[in-house]
N, C-alpha and C positions, 0 to 999 in steps of 0.2 A: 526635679527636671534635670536632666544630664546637658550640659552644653557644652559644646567645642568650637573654640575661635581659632583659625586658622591663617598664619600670612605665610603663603605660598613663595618659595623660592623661584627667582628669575627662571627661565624655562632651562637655560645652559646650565644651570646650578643644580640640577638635580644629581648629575654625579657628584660621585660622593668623593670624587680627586678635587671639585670647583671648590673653595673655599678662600676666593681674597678678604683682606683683612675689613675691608667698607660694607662687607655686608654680615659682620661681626660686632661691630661695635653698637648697636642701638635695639634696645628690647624695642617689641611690637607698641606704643605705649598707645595709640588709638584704640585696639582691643581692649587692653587694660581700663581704659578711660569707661567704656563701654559694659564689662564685668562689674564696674560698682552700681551698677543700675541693677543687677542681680539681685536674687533675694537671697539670704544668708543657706537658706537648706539647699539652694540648686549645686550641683553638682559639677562646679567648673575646672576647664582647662584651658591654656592657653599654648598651643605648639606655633613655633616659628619655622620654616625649614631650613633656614637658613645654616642655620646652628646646628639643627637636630633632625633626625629620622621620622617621618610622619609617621606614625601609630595607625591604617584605613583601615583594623579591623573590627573597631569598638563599634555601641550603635547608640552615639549621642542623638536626643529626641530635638535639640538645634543645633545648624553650624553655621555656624557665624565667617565670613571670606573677606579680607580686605583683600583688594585689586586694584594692581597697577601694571601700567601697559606692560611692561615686561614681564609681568607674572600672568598676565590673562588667560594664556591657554592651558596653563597648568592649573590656577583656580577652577579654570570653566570642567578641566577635566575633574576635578576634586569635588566638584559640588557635584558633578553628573554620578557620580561614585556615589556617593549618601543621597541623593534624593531614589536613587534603584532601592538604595538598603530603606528609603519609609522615611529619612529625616527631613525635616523642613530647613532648605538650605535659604538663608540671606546673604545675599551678596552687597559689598557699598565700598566705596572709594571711590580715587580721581576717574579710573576707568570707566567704570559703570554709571558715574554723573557724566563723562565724555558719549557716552555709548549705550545709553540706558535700554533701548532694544537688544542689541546684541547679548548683553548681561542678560536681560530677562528670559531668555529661551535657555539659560541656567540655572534659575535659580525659581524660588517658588515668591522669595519678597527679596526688592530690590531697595535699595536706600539713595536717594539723590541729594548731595551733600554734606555737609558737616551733621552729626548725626544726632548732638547734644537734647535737641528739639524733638526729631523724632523716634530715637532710640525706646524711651519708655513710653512712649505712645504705644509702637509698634508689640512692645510685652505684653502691655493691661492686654490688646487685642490678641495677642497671640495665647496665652492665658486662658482665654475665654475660646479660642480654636474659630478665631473671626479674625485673622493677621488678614491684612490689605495686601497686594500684588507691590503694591510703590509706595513708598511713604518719603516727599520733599520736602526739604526742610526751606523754611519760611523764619521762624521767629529764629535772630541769632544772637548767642548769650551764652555767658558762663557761669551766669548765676547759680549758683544751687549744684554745681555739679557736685559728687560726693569725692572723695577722695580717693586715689585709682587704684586698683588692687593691684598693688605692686608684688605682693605676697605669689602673686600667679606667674610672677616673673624669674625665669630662670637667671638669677644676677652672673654665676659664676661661668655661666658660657658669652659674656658680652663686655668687652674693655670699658666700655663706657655707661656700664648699669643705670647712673645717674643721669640720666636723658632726665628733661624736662619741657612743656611745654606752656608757657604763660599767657597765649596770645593765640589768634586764630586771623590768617591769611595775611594780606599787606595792603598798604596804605596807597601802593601805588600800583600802575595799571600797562605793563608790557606785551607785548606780541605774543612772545612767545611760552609765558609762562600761564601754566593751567590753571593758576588761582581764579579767575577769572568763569573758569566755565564752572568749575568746583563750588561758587560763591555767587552764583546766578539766582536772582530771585529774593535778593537780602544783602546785609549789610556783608561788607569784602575783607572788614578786618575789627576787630575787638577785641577784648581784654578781659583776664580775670580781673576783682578786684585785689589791692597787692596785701591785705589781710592774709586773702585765700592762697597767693603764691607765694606770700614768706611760709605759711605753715607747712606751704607740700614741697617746700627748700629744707626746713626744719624735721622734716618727717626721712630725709634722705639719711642715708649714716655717711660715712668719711668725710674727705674735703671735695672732691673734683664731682664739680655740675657742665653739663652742657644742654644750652637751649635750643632747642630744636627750630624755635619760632622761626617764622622765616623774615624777621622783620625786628629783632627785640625791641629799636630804639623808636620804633613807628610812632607810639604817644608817645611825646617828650613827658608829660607830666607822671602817665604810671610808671616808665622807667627810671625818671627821677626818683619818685617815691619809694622806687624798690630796691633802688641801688642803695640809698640812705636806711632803708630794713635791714638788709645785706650786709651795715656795716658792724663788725664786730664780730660775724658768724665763721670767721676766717675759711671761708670759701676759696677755691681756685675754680675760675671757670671758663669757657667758649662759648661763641655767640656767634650770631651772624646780622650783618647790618649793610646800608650801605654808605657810597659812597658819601654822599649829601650830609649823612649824618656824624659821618667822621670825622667830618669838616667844622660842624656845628660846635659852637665855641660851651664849655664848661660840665654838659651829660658826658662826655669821656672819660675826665679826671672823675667824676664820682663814680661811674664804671670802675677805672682802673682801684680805686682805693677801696672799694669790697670787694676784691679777689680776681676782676678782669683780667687776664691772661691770654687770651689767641681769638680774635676774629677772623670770619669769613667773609670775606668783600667782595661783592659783584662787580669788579671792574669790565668784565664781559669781553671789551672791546678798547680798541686805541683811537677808534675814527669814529669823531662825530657824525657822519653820517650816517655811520650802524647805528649810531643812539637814537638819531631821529629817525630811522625808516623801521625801528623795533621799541618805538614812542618809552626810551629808557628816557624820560626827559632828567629823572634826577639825577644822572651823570653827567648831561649837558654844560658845559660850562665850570666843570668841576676840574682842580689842579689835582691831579692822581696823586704827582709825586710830593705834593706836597700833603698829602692824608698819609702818603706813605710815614714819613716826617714825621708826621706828629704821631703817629702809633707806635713809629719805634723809636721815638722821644719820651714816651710813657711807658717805654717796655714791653708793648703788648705784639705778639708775633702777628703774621697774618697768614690768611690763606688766601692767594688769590684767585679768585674764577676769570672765567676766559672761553668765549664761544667762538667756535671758526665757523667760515662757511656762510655769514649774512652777504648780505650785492656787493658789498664796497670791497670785499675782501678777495684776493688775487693771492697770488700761489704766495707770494712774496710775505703775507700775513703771518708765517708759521715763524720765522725765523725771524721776522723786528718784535713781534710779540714776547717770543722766548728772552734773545737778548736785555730785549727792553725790562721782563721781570728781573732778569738775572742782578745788571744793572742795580735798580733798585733797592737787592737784599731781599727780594720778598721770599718767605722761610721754605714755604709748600707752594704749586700751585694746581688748580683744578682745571683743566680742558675738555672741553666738551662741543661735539658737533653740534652744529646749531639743528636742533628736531622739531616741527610741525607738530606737537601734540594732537592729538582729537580735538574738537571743542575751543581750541585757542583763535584768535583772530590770524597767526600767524597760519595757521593750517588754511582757514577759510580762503586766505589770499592767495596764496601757493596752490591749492587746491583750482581757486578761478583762473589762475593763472596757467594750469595744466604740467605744473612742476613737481606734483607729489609723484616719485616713481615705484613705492611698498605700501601696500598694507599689513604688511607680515610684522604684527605688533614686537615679537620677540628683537626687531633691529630697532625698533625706535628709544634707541638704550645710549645717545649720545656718543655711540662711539661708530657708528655707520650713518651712512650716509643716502639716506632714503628720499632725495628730493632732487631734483636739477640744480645746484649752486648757478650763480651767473656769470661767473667772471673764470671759472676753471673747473674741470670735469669731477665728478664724482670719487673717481679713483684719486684725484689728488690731494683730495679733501680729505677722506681717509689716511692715506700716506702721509700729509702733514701731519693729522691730527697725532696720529703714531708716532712718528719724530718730533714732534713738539716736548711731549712725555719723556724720550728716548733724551733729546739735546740738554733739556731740564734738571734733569737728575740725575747727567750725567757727574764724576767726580770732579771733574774740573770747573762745573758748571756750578756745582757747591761749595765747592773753595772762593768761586770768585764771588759770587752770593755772599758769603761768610764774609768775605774780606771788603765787601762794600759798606758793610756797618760802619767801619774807621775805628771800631773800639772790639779788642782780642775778647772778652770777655761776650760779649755780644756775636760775634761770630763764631766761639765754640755753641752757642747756646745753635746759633744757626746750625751751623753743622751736626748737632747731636741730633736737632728734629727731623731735619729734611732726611738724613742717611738713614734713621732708626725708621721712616715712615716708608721711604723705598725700596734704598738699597739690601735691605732684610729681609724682603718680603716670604722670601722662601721658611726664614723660619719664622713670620707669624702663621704662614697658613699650618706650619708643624706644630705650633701652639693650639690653633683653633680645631682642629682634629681632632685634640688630643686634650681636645673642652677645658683648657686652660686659661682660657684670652682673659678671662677676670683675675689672677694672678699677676697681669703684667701693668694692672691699672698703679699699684705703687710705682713702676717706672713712668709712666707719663705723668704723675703727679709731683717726679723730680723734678722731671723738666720745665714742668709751669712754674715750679714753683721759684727757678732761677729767674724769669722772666717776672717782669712789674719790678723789680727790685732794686733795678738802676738801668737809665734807659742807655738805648744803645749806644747813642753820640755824647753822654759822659755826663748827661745831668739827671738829678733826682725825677723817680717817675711818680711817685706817691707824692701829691702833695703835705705841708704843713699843717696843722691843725687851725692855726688863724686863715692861710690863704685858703683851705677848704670851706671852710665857712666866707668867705668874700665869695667863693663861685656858690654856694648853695644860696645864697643870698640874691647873685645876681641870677641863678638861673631860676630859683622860684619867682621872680618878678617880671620872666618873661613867661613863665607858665601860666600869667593872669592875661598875655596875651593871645589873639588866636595861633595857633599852629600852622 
């Protein structure tokens, strides 16, 4: 059997001038996940467009389409192309769990949900030329999954080859995030066991991992257990977490002492009331700058996230938020307009509320502004959003960043990530052209590897070998407690 897995490029991506560097760094690894269900004779492939030039002229007997809102109309076109040519096109992702009508007037079999449960269902049936219209997933689990064919993955056109994923959805329950509609019908967040993720760590080559989960520290006790696998494998790695758990006394330091290097932190917002009216309860109450503190006490960089655009926020939002990162030292940060997803609670309300003003999926890309804000017009909210980015990464605005550390050594480290992630950008996308981007994975494994090594403000970030053992000790005796 010939199969082909496709992830479709953003709809503006399809020239072949579009190549920023965030849609370079991460192979497809849900297809991959999905190919080891395969039998050894079928005859697979795996194109991303992102990277590479679709090949529409082959005649795969399946194609497989991951879909998300800003690639849907170029899926929807891609599938409409092979089902003309005779193939049996499934379509599955957040989109299509959002919108599962729409999707199915493209596709012959659609898939709702995390796909682990029904993926090999859907084969025996399709095998046998009896495939179902919808196949939902219900039972959720990572048991048994096989090991992902990485082998289908083009490593040398992606910075970050070493993507990994240990974990499925999150623990906790916001407005505006699609986990939620994606995870409907079943459990919302779960775990390999960490057997199975030290091996498919141990199966990767070089040093630099990043977990894709959107959640790593969600079980204290598997991340514990994984971090303590981890130690010795001289890893350098990225993650993403949140606030709450930053905070959390003793799962950090065993982080940072197996090769933790640079978190993603949803700090989203500055005002509690955005937390409570987008029920982010676990930043409620939480000391930002004091998480700050202690990550770059440990060495570990961060990346901050940041939504414009919820009630509370007035034009004035763009510029205390910026400053306020700046301030802090945080290394990168991430901006994004606040988007009503399909499917999410936050759509449902804006929607009863008569504020959604697009359905034109290809703007709901975080960087437009597709709803009625409340407090200042649409075009402002853009225009901040755009100078927010612009103010950030300005030079001046990294020197002072740099220089909030209070230790030189710590602020070149600043300064080498934030300018190498922005202010260059012209020549990664002249890298990624020119299917290079995996060549430049030795430079960003310099730079982690400065990082953990001595923290910012002048004390040791790795602990001791006795005092690590005091926090494994005390933190396995809270893991006999509930969560």
């Amino acid at each position: 059997m010939k199969v082909k897995m496709i992830l479709p490029a953003l709809t503006e991506a399809t020239s072949p001038f579009w190549r920023p560097i965030k849609y370079s760094l991460f192979p497809p690894l849900g297809l991959a996940t999905l190919a080891a269900y395969l039998s050894p004779d079928d005859d697979v492939h795996i194109q991303d467009e992102h990277v590479e030039r679709l090949d529409l002229d082959d005649a795969p007997d399946l194609v497989v389409i991951q879909v998300y809102i800003t690639s849907a109309y170029r899926a929807y076109r891609i599938a409409d192309h092979y089902r003309r040519k005779g193939a049996h096109v499934a379509l599955g992702g957040l989109h299509v769990t959002s919108l599962p009508e729409e999707a199915a007037a493209h596709a012959d079999t659609i898939f709702l949900g995390p796909g682990e449960d029904t993926w090999p269902a859907f084969l025996s049936d399709f095998r046998r030329g009896c495939a179902e219209r919808l196949y939902q997933s219900r039972t959720r689990t990572l048991a048994g999954v096989p090991p992902i064919r990485r082998d289908l993955i083009k490593r040398h056109l992606y910075l970050v080859p070493n993507s990994i994923v240990v974990s499925r959805g999150c623990p906790h329950v916001c407005d505006f995030c699609y986990k939620e509609a994606f995870f409907e019908g079943g459990r919302s967040f779960y775990t390999q066991t960490v057997d199975a993720a030290l091996a498919e760590i141990d199966r990767l080559p070089g040093r630099h991992l990043y977990f894709l989960d959107d959640h790593l520290f969600g079980d204290r006790r598997f991340a514990g257990a994984l971090f303590d696998g981890m130690r010795g494998m001289g890893r350098l790695w990225q993650a993403a977490v949140t606030v709450n758990a930053v905070l959390a006394s003793g799962l950090l330091e065993r982080a940072v002492t197996c090769g933790l290097r640079s978190l993603f932190v949803g700090f989203e917002t500055l005002d509690p009331a955005n937390l409570l009216e987008q029920r982010k309860y676990q930043n409620l109450r939480r000391d930002y700058g004091e998480a700050i503190r202690r990550l770059h006490g440990l060495g570990v960089m961060i990346n901050g996230s940041f939504v414009f655009g919820m009630d509370a926020d007035d034009a004035s939002v763009f510029e205390r938020t910026v400053e306020w990162a700046i301030r802090q030292g945080i290394e990168t940060a991430t901006f994004h307009i606040l988007t009503p997803y399909p499917g999410t609670a936050l759509y449902r309300r804006l929607a009863a509320q008569g504020r959604i003003t697009s359905s034109d999926w290809d703007r709901f890309d975080t960087r437009h502004a597709v709803f009625s804000p409340a407090r200042m017009s649409p075009t402002e909210l853009e225009r901040g959003y755009r100078g927010a980015y612009r103010d950030f990464y300005r030079w001046g605005s990294i020197v002072r960043g740099a220089w909030a550390h209070g230790n030189a050594i710590a602020g070149l480290r600043h300064a080498a990530y934030a300018s190498g992630w922005k202010k260059f950008e012209p020549l990664w996308d002249l890298v990624i052209r020119a299917k290079r981007a995996g060549m430049m994975l030795p430079v960003l494994e310099t730079i982690l590897s400065a990082f953990g090594t001595r923290a910012s403000r002048g004390t040791n970030a790795v602990c001791p070998p006795k005092e690590y053992e005091m926090l494994i000790s005390q933190e396995n005796t809270k893991a006999r407690s509930p969560i």
